[in-house]
C-alpha positions in Angstrom: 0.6 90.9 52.5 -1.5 94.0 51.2 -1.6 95.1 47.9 0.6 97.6 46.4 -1.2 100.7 45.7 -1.1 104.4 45.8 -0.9 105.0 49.6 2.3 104.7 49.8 5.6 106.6 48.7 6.7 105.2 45.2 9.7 103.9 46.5 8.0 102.0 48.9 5.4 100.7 46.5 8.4 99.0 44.4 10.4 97.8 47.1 6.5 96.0 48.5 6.5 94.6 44.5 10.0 93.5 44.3 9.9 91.7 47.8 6.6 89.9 46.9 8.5 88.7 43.3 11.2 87.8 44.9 9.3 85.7 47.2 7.4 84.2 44.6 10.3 83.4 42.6 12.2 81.9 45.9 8.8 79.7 46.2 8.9 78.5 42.8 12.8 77.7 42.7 11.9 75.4 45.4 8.7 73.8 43.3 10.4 73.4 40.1 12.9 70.9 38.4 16.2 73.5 38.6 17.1 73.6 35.1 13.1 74.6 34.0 13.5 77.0 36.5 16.6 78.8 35.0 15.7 78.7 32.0 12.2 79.8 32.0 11.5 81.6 35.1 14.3 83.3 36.5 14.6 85.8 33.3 11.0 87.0 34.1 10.8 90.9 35.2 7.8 91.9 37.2 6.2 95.1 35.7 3.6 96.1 37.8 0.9 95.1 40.5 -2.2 97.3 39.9 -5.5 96.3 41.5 -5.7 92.0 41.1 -3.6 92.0 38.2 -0.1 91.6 38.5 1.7 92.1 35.2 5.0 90.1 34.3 7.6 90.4 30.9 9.4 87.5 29.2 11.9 88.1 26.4 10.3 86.6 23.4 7.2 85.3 21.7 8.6 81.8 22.6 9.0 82.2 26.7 5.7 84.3 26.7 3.5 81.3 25.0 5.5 78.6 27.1 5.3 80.4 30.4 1.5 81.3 29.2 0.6 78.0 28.6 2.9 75.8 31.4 3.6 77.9 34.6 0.9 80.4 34.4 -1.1 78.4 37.1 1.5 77.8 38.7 3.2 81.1 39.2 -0.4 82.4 39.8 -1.1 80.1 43.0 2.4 80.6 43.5 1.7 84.1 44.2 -1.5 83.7 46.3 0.2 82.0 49.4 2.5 85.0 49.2 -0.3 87.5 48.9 -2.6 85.7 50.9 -5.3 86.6 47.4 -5.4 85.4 43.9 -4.6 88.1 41.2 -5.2 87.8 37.3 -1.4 87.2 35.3 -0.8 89.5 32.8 2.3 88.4 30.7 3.5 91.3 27.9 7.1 91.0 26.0 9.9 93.3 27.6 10.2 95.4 24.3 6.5 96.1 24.1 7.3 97.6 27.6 10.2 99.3 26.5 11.9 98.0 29.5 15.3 98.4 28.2 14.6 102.7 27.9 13.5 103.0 31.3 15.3 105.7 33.2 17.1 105.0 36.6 14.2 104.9 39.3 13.9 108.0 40.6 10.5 109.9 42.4 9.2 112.8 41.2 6.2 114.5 42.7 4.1 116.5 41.0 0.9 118.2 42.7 -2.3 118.6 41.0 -5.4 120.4 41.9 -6.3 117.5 44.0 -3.0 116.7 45.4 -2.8 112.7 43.9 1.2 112.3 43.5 1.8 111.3 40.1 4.8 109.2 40.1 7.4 108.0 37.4 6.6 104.3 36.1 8.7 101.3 37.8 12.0 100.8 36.9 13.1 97.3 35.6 16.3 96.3 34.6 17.5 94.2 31.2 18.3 91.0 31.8 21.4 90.2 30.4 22.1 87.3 31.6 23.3 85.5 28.4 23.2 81.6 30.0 19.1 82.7 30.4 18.9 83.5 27.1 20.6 81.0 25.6 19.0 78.5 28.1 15.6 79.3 26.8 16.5 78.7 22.9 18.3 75.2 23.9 15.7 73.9 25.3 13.5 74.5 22.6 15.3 72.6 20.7 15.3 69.7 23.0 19.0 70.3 23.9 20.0 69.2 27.5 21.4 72.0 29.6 24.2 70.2 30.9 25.7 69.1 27.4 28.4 71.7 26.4 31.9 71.9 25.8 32.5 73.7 28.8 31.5 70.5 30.9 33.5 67.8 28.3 36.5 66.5 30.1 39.2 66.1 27.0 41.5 62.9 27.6 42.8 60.4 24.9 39.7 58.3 24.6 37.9 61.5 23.0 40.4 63.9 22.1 40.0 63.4 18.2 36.0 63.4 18.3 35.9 66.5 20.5 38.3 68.4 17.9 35.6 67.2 15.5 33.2 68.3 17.4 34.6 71.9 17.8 35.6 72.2 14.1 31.8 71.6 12.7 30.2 73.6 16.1 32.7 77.0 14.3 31.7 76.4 11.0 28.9 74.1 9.8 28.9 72.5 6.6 32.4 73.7 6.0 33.8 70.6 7.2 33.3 67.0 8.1 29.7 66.8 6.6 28.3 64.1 8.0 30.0 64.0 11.2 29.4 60.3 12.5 30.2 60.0 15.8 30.3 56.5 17.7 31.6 54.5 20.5 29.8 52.8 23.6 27.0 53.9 25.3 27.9 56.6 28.1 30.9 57.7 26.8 29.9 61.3 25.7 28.8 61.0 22.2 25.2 62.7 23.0 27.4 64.9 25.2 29.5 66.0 22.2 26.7 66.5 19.6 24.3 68.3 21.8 27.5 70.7 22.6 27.7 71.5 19.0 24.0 72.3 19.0 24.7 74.7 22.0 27.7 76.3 20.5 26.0 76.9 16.8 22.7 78.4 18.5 25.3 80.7 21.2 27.6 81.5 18.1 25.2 81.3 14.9 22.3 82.6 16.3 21.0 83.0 12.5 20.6 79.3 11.8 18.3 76.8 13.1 19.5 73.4 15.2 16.9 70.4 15.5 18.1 67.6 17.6 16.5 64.1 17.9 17.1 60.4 18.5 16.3 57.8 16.0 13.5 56.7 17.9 11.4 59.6 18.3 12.2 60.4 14.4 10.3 57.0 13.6 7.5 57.6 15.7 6.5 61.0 14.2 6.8 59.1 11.0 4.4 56.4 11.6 1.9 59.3 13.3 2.3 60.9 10.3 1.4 58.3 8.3 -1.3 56.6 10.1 -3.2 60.1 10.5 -5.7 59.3 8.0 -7.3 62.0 5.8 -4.8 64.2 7.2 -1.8 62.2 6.2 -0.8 63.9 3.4 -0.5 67.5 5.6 0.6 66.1 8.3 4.1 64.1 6.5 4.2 67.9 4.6 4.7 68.7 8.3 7.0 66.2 9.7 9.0 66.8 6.0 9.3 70.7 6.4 10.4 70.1 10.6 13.6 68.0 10.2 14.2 69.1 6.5 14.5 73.2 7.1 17.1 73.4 9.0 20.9 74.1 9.1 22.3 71.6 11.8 20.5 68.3 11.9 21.3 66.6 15.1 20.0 62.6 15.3 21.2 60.1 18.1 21.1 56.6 18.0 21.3 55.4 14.6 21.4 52.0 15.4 18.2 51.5 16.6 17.2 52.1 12.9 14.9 49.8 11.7 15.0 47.9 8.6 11.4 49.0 7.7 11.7 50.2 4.1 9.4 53.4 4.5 11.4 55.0 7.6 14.8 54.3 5.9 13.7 55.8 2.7 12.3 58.9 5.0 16.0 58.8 7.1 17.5 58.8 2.9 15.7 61.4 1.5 16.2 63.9 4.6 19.7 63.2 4.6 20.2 64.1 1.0 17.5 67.3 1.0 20.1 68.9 3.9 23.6 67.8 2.6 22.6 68.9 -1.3 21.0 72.3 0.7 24.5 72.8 2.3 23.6 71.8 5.7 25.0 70.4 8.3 24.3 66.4 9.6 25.5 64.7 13.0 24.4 61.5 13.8 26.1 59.0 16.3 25.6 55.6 17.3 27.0 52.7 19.5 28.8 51.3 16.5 30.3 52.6 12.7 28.0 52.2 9.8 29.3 49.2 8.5 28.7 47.3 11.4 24.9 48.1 11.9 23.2 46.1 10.2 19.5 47.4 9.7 21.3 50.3 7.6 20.3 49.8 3.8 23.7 50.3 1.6 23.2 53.7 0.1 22.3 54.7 3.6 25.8 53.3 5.1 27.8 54.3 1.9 26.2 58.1 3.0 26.9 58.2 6.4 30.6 57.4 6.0 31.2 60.6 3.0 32.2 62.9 5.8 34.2 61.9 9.0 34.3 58.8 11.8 35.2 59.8 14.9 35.2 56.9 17.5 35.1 57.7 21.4 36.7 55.1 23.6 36.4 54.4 27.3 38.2 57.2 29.4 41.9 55.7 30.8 41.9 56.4 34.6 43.2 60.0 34.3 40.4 61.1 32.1 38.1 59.1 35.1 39.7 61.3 37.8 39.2 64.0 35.9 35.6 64.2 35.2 34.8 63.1 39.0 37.3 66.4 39.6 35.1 68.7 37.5 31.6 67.2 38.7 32.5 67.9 42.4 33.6 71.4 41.9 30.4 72.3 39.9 28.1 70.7 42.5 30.5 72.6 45.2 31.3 69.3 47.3 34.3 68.2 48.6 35.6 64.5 47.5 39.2 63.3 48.7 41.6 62.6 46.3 41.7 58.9 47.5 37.9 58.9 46.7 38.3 59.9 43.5 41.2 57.4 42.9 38.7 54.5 44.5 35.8 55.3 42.1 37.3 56.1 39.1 39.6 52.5 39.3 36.0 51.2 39.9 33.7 52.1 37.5 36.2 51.6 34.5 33.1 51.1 31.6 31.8 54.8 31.1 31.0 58.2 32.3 27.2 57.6 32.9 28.4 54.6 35.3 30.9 56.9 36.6 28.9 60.1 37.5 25.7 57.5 38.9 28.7 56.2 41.1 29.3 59.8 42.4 25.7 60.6 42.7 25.1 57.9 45.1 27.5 59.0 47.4 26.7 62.5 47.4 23.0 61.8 48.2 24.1 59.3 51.0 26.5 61.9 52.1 23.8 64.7 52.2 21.4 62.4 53.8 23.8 61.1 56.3 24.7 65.3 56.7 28.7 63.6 56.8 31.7 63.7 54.6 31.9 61.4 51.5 35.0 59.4 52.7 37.0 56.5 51.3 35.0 54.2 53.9 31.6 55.4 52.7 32.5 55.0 49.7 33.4 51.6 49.5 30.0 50.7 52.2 28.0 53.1 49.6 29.0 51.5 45.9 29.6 47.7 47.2 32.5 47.2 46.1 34.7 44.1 47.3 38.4 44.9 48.9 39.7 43.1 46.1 39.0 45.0 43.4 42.0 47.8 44.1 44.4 44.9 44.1 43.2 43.2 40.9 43.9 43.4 37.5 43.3 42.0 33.7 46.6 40.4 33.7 45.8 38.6 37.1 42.4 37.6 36.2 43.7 36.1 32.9 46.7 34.2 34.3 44.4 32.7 37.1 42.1 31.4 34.5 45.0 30.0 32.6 46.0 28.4 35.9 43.0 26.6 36.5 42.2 25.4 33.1 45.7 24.3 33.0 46.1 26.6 30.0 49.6 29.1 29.7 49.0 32.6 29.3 50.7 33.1 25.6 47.6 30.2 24.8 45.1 32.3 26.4 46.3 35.6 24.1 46.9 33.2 20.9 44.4 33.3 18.2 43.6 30.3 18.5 40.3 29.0 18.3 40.8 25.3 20.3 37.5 24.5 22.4 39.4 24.3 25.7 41.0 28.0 25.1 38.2 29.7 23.9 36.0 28.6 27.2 38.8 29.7 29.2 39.2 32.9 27.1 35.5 33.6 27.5 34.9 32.9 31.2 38.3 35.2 32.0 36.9 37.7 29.8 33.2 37.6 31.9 35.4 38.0 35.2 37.6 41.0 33.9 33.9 42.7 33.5 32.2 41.2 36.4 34.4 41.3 39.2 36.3 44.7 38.6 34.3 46.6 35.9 37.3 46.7 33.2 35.9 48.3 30.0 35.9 46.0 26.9 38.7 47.5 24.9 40.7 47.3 28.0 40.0 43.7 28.1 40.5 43.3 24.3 44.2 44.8 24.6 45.0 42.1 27.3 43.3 38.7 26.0 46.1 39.8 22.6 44.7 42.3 21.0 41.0 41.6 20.4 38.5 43.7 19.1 35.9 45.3 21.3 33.2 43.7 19.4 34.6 40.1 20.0 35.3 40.8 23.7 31.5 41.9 24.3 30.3 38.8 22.2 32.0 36.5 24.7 31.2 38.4 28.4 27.4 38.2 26.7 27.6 34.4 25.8 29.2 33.4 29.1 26.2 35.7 30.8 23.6 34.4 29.0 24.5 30.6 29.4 25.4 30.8 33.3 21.8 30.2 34.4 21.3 27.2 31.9 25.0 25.6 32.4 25.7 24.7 36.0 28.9 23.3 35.0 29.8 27.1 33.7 28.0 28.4 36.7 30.1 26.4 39.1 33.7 27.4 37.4 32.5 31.0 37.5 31.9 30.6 40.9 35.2 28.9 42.2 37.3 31.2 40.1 35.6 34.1 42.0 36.3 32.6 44.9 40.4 31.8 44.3 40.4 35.4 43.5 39.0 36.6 46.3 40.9 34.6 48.7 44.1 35.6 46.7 44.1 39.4 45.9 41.7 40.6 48.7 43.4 42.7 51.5 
């Protein structure tokens, strides 16, 4: 394509300029991860294209250094195989532009001695796209696009954590301060604190969110620490990051580790932001007294605000957040598709959405329909699993153990009936996927903790014990040869 200059009617000069951006643009939205895309090339305006330089606006200081210092090569061979020639990147701020004052395009000719047109400057428009803007502040602050209320299926498993979640996201620090949030992992609880970072940077756009997991926390520290003569500025550093802010965001608390330097560091953060009036969410896969790295002052802290546990979704919450997922990717799933894969992946919503993944990548590389068949062919799941239960799984343990069903639920702790117990608690995971409290309520009542501690022993020892190995493996079978269709 030839360049844009002064040969040709103004009009026709921008409509050359905004066909070559737009092709650039379509080239790079085929080249980059979507969500970088959004956020940090799509609110780019083209300015002008004078000579080999082709000059390009961001919104702020933030987008200009990032795009500067990431995409610039990129964008700038980007442009080439449109161009067919390399031209310098000029990258300017849209109010140094004064972008926003520009008239409506419009030509006007004016004749001069030497009759050169002198033409009005290009018009661009204001973005105001608000997801763009916003889009570009998340992700400096390492929040995941994705992770907003507006994408959090409610159901009973969650409802009280969400209404948390909202109540601190309106007005930090007012309420629930800490906010501990816990509960299995892929249930939602990054989901729900990364949602409160989105909502307080959308809503409060005056205070400042930093999110991070426990383990990236620690491993600044220990940089920090080991950086030799340049310790001492560089802990000033890491202190002033996670210690001026107004919404402290950290995930993962459990992976903690008992090291006394990093819990002191976790300690004293925690009290510079809650004495300064700021806000603190922190989750984890279990509540603080059950973690047990966590010093005492540190657990007796984290439970002065508010608990909220998230629980594995019941099937109506399942169906639902397949629902949602398929009508924001724009696919079509049958209703007895949804049905099969949410009684199948019963654990979490990480398992859940992989499950729906697969099958739209086989569908789309198959170019056919996800269907109940391809479903079941695609996620390898036996016929028996639709037509199976706890309750069944439990009895047929009892059966072959020659152990009754009120035994198997009883408290008791006889040899005989807790092997039982255990090995009908491995199936109820194994064989149809059933989520440990689910489990718990059936084997009488059990906690969630105790049901995991058994479906890991009985996991653990089936490679050692063939005696365990070969009662796994019968019991399998019975089922299978009872309950499949």
């Amino acid at each position: 394509m030839s360049e844009v200059t002064l040969d040709k009617p103004f009009r026709e000069q921008r409509e050359d300029l905004e066909n070559i951006w737009n092709k650039t643009l379509k080239n790079l939205g085929d080249e980059m991860p979507h969500s970088k895309f959004e956020a940090w090339i799509r609110p780019i305006e083209v300015v002008s294209m004078e000579k080999k330089t082709l000059t390009i606006a961001t919104n702020d200081t933030l987008s200009k250094e990032w795009i500067s210092k990431n995409y610039k090569e990129l964008i700038g061979e980007t442009l080439k195989g449109v161009t067919g020639r390399k031209h310098n990147l000029e990258i300017i701020l849209k109010k140094d532009a004064n972008l926003t004052e520009r008239k409506p395009l419009k030509i006007e000719r004016q004749k001069s001695e030497t009759s050169v047109e002198i033409l009005t400057a290009p018009v661009i428009k204001e973005n105001k796209d608000e997801f763009q803007i916003n889009a570009l502040r998340s992700m400096s602050c390492n929040l995941n696009l994705k992770y907003t209320f507006d994408t959090f299926v409610v159901g009973e498993n969650n409802k009280f954590a969400f209404n948390a979640a909202m109540a601190v996201a309106k007005n930090p620090a007012q309420n629930h301060n800490p906010l501990f949030i816990y509960g299995g992992s892929g249930l939602g609880k990054t989901h729900l604190m990364q949602a409160i970072g989105h909502y307080v940077l959308v809503n409060h756009p005056n205070l400042k969110v930093r999110y991070t997991n426990t383990e990236a926390f620690m491993n600044e520290l220990v940089n920090s620490i080991r950086a030799g003569a340049s310790s001492t500025a560089k802990m000033a550093e890491f202190r002033y990051k996670y210690r001026h802010v107004d919404v402290f965001l950290i995930d993962d608390i459990q992976f903690l580790e008992s090291k006394k330097h990093t819990q002191d560091e976790i300690f004293h953060t925690f009290e510079y932001l809650y004495n300064s009036g700021k806000q603190i969410i922190i989750t984890s896969d279990r509540p603080p007294k059950a973690i047990p790295t966590l010093t005492d002052r540190l657990r007796s802290r984290f439970e002065w605000g508010l608990l909220a546990d998230v629980q594995a979704p019941d099937f109506a919450t399942r169906s639902e957040i397949l629902t949602k997922r398929a009508e924001r990717e724009s696919i079509e799933v049958p209703k007895d598709v949804v049905s099969f894969v949410a009684n199948a992946c019963q654990d979490n919503v990480r398992e859940l959405e992989g499950a729906l993944n697969r099958l739209m990548a086989y569908a789309s590389i198959n170019n056919e329909p996800i269907s109940l068949e391809s479903a079941q062919r695609v996620l390898g799941v036996e016929t028996l699993r639709p037509s199976l239960n706890i309750e069944k799984i439990l009895e047929a343990t009892g059966e072959f153990f020659g152990i009754s069903k009120d035994e198997m639920k009883s408290p008791s702790k006889a040899k005989e009936i807790s092997h039982a117990r255990q090995i009908g608690v491995y199936l109820s995971r194994d064989l149809i996927k059933a989520s440990f409290p689910s489990i718990g309520n059936c084997f009488g009542g059990r906690k969630h903790s105790t049901i995991m501690y058994s479906f890991e022993k009985v996991q653990t020892q089936l490679e050692k014990n063939m005696l365990l190995k070969e009662q796994v493996t019968d019991l399998s079978r019975l089922l299978a040869q009872k309950y499949s269709k």
